[in-house]
PyMOL commands that place a pseudoatom at each C-alpha (Angstrom):
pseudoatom trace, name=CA, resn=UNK, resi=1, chain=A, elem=C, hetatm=0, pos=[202.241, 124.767, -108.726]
pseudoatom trace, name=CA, resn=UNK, resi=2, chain=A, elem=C, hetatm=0, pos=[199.291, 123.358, -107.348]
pseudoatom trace, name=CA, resn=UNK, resi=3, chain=A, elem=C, hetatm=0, pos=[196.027, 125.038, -106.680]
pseudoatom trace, name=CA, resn=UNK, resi=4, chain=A, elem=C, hetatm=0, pos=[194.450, 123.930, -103.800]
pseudoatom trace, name=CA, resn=UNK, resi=5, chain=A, elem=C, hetatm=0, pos=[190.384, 125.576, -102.636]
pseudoatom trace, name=CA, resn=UNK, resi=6, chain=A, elem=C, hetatm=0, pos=[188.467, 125.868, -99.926]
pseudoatom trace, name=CA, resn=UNK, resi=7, chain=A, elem=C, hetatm=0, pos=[184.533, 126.262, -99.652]
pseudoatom trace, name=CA, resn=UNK, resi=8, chain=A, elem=C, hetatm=0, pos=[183.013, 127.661, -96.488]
pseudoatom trace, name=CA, resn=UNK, resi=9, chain=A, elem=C, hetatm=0, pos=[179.472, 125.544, -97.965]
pseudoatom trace, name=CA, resn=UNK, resi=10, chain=A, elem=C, hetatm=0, pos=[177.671, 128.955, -98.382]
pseudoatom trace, name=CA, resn=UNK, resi=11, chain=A, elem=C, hetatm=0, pos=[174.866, 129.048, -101.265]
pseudoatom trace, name=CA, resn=UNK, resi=12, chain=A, elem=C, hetatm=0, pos=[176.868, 131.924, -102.363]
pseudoatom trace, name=CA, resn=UNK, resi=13, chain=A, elem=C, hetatm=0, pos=[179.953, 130.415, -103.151]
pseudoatom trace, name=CA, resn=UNK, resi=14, chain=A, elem=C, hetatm=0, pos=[178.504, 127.859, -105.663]
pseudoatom trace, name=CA, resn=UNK, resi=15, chain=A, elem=C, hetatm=0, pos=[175.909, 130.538, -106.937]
pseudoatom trace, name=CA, resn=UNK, resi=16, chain=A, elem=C, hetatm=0, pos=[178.649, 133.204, -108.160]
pseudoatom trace, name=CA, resn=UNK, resi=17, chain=A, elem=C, hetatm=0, pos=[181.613, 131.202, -108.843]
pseudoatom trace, name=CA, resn=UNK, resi=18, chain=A, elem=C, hetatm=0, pos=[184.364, 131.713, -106.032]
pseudoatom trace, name=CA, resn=UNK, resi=19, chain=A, elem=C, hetatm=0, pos=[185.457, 129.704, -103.000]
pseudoatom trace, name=CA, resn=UNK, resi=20, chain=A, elem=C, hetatm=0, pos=[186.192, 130.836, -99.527]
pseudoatom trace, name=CA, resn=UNK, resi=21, chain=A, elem=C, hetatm=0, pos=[190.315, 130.659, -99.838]
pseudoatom trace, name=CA, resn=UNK, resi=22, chain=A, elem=C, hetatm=0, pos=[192.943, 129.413, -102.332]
pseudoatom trace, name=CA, resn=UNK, resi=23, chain=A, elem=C, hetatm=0, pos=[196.331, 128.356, -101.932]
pseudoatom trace, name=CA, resn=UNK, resi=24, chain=A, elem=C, hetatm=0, pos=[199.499, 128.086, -104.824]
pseudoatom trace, name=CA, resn=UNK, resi=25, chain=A, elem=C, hetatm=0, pos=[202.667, 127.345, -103.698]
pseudoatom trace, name=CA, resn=UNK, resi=26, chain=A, elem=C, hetatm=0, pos=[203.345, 129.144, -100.136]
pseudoatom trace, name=CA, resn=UNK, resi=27, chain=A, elem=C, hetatm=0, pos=[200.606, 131.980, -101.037]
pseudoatom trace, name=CA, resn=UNK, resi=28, chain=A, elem=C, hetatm=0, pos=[197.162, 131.864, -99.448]
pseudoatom trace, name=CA, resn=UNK, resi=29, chain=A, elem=C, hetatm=0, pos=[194.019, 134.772, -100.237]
pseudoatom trace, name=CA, resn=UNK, resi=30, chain=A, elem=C, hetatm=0, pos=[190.810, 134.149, -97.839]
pseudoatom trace, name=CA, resn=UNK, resi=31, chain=A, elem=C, hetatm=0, pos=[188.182, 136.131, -99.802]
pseudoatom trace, name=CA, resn=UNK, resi=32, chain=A, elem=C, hetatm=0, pos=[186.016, 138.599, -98.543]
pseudoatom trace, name=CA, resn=UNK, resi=33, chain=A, elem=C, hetatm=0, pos=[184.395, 136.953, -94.960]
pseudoatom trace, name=CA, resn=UNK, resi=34, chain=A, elem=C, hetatm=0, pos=[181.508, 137.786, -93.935]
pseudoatom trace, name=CA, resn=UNK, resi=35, chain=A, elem=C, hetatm=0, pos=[179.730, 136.625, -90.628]
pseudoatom trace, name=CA, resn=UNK, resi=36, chain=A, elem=C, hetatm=0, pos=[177.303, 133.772, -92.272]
pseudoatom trace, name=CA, resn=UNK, resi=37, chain=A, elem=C, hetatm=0, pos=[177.076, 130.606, -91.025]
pseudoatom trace, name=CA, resn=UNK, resi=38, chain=A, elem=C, hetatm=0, pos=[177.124, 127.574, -92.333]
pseudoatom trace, name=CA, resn=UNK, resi=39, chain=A, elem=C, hetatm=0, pos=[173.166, 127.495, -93.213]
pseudoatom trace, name=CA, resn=UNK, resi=40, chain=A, elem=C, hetatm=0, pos=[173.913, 131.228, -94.255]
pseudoatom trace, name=CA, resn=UNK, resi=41, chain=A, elem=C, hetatm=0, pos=[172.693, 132.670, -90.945]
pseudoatom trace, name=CA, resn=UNK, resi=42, chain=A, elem=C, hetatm=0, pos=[173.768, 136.056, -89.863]
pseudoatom trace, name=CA, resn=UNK, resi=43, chain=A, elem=C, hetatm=0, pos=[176.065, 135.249, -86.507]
pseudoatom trace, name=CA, resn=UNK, resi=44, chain=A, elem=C, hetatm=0, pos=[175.945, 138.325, -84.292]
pseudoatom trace, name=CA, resn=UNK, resi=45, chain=A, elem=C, hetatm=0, pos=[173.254, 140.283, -85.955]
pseudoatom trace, name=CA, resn=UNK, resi=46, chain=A, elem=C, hetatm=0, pos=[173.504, 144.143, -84.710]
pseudoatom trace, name=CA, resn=UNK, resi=47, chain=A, elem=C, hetatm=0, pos=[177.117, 143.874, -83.193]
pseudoatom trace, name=CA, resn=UNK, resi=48, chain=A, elem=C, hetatm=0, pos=[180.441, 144.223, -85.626]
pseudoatom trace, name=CA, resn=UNK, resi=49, chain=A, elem=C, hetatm=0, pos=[182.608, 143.278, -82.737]
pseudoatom trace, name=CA, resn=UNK, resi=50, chain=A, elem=C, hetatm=0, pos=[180.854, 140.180, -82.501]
pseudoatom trace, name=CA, resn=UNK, resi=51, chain=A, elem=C, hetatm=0, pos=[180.463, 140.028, -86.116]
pseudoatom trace, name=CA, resn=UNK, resi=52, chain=A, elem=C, hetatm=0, pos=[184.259, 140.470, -86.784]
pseudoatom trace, name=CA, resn=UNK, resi=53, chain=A, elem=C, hetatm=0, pos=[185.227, 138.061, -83.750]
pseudoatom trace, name=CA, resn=UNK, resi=54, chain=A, elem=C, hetatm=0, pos=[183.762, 135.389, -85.494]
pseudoatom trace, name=CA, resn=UNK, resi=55, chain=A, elem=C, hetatm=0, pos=[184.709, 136.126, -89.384]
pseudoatom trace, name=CA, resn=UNK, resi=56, chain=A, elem=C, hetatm=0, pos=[188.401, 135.749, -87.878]
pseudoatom trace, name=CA, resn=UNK, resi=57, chain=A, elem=C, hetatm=0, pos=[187.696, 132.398, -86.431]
pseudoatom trace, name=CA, resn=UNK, resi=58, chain=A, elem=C, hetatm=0, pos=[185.949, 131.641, -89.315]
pseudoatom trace, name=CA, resn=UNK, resi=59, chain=A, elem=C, hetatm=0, pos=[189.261, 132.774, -91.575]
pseudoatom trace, name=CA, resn=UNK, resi=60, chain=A, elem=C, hetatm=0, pos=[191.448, 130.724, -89.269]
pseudoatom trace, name=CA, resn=UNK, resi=61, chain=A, elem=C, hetatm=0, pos=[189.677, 127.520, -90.299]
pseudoatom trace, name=CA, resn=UNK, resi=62, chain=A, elem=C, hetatm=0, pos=[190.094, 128.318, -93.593]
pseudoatom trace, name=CA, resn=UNK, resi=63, chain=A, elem=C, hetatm=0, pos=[193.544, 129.037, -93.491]
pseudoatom trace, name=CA, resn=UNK, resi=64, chain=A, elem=C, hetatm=0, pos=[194.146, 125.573, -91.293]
pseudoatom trace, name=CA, resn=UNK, resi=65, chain=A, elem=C, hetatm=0, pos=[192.492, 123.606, -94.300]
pseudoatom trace, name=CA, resn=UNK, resi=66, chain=A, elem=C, hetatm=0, pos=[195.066, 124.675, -96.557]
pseudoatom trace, name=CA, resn=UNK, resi=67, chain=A, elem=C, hetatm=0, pos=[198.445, 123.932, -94.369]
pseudoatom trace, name=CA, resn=UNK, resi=68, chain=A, elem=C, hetatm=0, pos=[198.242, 127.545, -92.949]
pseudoatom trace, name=CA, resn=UNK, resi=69, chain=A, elem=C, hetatm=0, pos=[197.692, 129.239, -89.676]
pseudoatom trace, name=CA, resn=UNK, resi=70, chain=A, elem=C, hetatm=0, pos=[197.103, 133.088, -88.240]
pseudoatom trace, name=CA, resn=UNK, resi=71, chain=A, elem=C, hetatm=0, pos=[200.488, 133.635, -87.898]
pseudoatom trace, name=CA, resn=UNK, resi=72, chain=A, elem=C, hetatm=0, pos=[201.064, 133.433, -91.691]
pseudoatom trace, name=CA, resn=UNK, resi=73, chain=A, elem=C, hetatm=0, pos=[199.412, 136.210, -92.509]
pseudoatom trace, name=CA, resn=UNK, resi=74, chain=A, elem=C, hetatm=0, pos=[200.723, 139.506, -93.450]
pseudoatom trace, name=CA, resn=UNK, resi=75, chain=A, elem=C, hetatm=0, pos=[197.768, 141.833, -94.893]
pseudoatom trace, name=CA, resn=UNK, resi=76, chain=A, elem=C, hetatm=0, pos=[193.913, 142.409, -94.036]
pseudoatom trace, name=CA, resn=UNK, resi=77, chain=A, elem=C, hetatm=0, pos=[191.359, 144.426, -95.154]
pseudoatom trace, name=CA, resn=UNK, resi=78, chain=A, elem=C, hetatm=0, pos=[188.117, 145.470, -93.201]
pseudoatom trace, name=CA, resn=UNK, resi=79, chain=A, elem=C, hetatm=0, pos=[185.593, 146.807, -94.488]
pseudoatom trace, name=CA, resn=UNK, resi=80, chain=A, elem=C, hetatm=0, pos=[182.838, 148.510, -92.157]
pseudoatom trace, name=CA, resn=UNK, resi=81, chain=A, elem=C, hetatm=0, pos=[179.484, 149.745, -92.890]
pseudoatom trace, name=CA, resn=UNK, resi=82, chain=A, elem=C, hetatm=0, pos=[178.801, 152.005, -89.651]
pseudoatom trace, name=CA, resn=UNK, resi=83, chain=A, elem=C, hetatm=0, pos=[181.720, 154.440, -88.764]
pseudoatom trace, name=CA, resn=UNK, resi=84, chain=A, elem=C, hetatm=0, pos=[180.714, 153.937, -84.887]
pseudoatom trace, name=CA, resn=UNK, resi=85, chain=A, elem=C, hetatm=0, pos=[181.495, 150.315, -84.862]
pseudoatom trace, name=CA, resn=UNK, resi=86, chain=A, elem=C, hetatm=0, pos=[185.666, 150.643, -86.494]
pseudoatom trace, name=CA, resn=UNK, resi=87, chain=A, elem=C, hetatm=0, pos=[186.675, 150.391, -82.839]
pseudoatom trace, name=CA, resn=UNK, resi=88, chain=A, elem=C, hetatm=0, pos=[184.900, 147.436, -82.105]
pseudoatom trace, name=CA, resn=UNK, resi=89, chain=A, elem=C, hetatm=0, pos=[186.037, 145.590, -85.101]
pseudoatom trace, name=CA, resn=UNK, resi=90, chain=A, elem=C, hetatm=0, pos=[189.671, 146.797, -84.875]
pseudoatom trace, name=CA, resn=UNK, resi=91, chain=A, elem=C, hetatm=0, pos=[189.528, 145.857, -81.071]
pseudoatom trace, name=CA, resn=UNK, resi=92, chain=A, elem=C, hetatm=0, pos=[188.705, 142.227, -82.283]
pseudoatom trace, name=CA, resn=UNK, resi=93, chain=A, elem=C, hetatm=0, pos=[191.576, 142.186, -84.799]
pseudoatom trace, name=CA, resn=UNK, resi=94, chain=A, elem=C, hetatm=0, pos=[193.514, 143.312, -82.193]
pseudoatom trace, name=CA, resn=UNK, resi=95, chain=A, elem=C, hetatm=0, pos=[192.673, 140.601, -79.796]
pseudoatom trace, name=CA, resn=UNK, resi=96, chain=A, elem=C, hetatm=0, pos=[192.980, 138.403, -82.964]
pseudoatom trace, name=CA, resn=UNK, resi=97, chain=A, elem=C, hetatm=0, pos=[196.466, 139.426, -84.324]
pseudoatom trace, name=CA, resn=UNK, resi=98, chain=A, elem=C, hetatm=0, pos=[198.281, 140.708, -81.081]
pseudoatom trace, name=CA, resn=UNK, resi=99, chain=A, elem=C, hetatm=0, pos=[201.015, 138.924, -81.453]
pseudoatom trace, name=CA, resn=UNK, resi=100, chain=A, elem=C, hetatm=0, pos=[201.216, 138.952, -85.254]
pseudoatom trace, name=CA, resn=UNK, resi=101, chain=A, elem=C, hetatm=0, pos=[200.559, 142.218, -86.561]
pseudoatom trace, name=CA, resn=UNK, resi=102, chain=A, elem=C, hetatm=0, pos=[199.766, 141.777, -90.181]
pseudoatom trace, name=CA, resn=UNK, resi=103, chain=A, elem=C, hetatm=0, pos=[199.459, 145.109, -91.904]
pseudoatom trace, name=CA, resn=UNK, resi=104, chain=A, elem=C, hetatm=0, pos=[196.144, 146.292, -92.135]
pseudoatom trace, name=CA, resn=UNK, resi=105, chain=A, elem=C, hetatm=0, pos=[193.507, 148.788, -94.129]
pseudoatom trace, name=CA, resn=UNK, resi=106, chain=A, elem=C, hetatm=0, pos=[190.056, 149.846, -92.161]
pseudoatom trace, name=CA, resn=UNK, resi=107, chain=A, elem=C, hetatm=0, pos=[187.560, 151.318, -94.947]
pseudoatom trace, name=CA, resn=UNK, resi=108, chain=A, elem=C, hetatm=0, pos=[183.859, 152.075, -93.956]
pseudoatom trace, name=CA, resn=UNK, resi=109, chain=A, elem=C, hetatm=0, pos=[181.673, 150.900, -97.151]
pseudoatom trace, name=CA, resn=UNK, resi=110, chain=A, elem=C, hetatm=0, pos=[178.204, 152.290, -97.861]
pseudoatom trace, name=CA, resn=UNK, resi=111, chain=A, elem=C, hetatm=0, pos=[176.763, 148.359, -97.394]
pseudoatom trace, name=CA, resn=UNK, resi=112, chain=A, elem=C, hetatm=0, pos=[176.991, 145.272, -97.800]
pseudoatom trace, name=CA, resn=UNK, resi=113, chain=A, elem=C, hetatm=0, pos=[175.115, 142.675, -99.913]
pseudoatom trace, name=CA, resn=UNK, resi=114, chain=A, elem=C, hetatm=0, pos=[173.136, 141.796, -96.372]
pseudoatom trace, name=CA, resn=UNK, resi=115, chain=A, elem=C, hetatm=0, pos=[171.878, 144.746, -94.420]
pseudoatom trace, name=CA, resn=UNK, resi=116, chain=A, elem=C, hetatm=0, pos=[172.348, 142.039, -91.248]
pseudoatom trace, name=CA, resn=UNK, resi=117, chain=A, elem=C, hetatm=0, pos=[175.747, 142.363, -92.549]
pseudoatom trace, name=CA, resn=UNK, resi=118, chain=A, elem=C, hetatm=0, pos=[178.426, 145.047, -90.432]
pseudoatom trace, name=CA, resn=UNK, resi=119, chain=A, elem=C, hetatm=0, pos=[181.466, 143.439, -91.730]
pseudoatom trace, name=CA, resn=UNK, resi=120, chain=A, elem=C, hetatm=0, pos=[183.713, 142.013, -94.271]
pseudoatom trace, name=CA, resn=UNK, resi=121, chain=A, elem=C, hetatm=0, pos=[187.516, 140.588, -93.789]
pseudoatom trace, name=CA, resn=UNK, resi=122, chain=A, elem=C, hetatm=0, pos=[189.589, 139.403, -96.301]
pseudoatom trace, name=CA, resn=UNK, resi=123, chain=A, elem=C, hetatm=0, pos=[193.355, 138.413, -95.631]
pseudoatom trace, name=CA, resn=UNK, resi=124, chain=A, elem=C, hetatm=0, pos=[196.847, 137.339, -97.347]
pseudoatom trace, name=CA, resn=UNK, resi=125, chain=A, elem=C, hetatm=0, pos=[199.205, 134.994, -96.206]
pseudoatom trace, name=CA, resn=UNK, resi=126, chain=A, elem=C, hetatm=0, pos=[202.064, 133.336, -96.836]
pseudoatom trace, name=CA, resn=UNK, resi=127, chain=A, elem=C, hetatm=0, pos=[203.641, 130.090, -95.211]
pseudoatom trace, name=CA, resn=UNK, resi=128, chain=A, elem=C, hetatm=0, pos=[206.874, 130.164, -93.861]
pseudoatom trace, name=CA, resn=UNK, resi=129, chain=A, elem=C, hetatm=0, pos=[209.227, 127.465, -95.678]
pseudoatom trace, name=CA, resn=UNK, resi=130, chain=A, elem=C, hetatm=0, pos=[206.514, 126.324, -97.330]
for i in range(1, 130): cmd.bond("trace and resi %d" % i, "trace and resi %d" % (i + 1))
show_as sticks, trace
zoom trace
C-alpha cells in the first residue's frame, strides 16, 4: 500500500519526527492538532471554542490533501485543559460534525506543551470506496 504524509510546516513537526496526517490504503490518522499557525502562532489565544473551531478547519485541510474529506471520519479525540471550556469545544465539534457524527472521547488533560494552548484534536478516517 502506499504511504502518503502530510506536514502542517510547523517547526515541530520536523523537530520531533512526525507529520500532521498519514494515509495507507483507505485509512487516514490526523495527529494530535493543536491551534498553531503556520508561523507557529497561537490562533485564538484564551478561547477553546475558538481554539477548537479552527483546529477542525485546520484538520479538514489536512484530510483534503490526502483524497479525504470531514465526512470520512469516524473517531475523535479532544483533549481539554480547563473543565469550563468542554462545552465550548464540544459546541464547535458539534457545529463541525452535525451531520456526520463520528464517535467521539472528551478528556480534560492537566496541559499542554503550550500554556497558550486549550486544545488538542486528533481524528480517524476512512474513505468510502477508496
Amino acid at each position: 500500500m502506499t504511504r502518503q504524509q502530510v506536514s502542517s510546516g510547523t517547526i515541530w513537526e520536523q523537530e520531533y519526527g512526525y507529520c500532521r496526517a498519514i494515509r495507507v490504503g483507505n485509512w487516514v490518522a490526523v495527529a494530535g492538532t493543536t491551534a498553531a499557525d503556520e508561523n507557529s502562532q497561537i490562533v485564538g489565544e484564551g478561547d477553546a471554542g475558538a481554539q477548537a473551531a479552527y483546529i477542525l478547519r485546520k484538520i479538514e485541510r489536512a484530510l483534503t490533501q490526502v483524497g479525504a474529506s470531514a465526512k470520512d471520519v469516524i473517531r475523535t479525540h479532544m483533549f481539554v485543559v480547563h473543565e469550563q471550556d468542554w462545552e465550548a469545544v464540544a459546541k464547535a465539534h458539534g457545529e463541525f460534525f452535525r451531520e456526520i457524527r463520528p464517535v467521539s472521547t472528551l478528556v480534560l488533560v492537566k496541559g499542554l506543551i503550550d500554556p497558550k494552548m486549550l486544545v488538542e484534536i486528533e481524528v480517524d478516517a476512512i474513505i468510502e470506496g477508496a
